[in-house]
N, C-alpha and C positions, 0 to 999 in steps of 0.2 A: 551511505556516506559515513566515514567516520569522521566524525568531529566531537572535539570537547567544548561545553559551553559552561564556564566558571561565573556567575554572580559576584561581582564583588561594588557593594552600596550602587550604585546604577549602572555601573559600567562590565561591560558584556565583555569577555574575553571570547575569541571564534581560535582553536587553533587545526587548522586543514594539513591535511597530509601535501607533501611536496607533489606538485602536479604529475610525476612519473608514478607515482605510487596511486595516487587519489581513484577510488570509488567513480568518484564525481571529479574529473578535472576541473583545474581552474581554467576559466576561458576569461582572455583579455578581449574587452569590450571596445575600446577605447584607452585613451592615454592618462587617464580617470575611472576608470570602471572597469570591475570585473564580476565571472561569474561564476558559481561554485552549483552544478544541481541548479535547484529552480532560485538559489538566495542572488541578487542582485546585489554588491556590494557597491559604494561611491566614494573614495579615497578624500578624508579629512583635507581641511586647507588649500585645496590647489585644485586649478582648471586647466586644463589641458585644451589643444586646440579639437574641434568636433572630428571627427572620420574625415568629411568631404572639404575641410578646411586647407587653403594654399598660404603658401609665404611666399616674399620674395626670395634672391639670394644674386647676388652676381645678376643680375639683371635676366634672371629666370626663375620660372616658376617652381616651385616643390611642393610636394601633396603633406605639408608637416603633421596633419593630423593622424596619416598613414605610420607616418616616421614615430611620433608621440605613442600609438599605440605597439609599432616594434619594441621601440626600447622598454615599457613597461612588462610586456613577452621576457623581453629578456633577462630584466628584473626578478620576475617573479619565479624563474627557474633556479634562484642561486639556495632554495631551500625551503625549508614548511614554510606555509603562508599561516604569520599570527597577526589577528586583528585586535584592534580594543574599538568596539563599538561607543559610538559617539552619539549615534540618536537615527531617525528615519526622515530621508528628506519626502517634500508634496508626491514624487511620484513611488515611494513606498519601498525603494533602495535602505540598505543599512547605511548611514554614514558611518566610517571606519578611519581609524590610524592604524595602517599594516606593516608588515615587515614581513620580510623576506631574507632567509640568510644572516638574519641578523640586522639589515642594513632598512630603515623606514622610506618605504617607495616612496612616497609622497615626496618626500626631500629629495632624494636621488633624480626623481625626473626633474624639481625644481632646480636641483646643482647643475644637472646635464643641460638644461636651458628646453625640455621640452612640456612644461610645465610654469606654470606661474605662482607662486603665492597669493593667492585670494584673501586680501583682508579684511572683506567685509566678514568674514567667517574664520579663518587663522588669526585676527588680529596681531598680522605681521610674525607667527611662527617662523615662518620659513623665509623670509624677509633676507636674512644673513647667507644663503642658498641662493637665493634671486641675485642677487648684489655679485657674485663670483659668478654668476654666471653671465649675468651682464658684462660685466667686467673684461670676462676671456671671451665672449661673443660666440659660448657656447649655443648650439641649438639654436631657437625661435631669435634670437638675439644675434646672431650670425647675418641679417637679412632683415627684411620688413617684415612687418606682420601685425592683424589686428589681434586684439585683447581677447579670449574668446568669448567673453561674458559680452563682450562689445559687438562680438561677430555673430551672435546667435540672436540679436535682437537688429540686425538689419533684414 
């Protein structure tokens, strides 16, 4: 795998080759998660709905957890994936703020409404992303839907 790993005072620079190129592609795990080789990465600020997670919409069901991890797919192909390592969450994932193409995924699923600003850990970063998306009833916000921090503990 190439990758470069830069030091700088705690914070971990990861920069991976664009997934057509990569050694080790990047595999989207989730609408939150991805995977490079054996490294587990966990996208900074924001929770996404889990895989097997449903919304409402129009008075029918949708798999948005499904949807959540498409649109990160399609995120993460607009160029190298560059990380800044954040710290390690309990199950031993890298917590990251990444980018892609230039554009910070995290944000991006939050603007596109399939993603949430987590504040108990963002402390309201993406907050301004959330509120447009709300607003236009992009995504998760188009429909019903539970919280997914809310949905993984019923």
């Amino acid at each position: 795998m190439k990758s470069v790993f830069l030091c700088l005072g705690l914070a971990i620079l990861i920069t991976l080759p664009s997934p057509a190129g990569a050694d080790d592609p990047v595999r989207v795990v989730d609408g939150d998660g991805l995977k490079v080789g054996a490294v587990s990465i966990r996208l900074w600020g924001i929770d996404a709905p889990e895989l097997d997670q449903t919304c409402e919409q129009d008075g029918r069901t949708v798999t948005c957890g499904e949807e959540a991890r498409f649109l990160l797919g399609a995120l993460v192909m607009a160029g190298d994936l560059v990380c800044e390592t954040k710290g390690n969450d309990r199950y031993r994932r890298i917590i990251a703020q990444c980018s892609a193409g230039g554009h910070d995924l995290a944000g991006e699923m939050v603007r596109q409404g399939y993603a949430l600003d987590w504040p108990k850990y963002s402390k309201g970063f993406y907050a301004v992303q959330q509120a447009e998306a709300r607003e236009n009833e992009r995504g998760l916000w188009a429909g019903e839907f539970i919280k997914p921090w809310d949905w993984r503990r019923r």
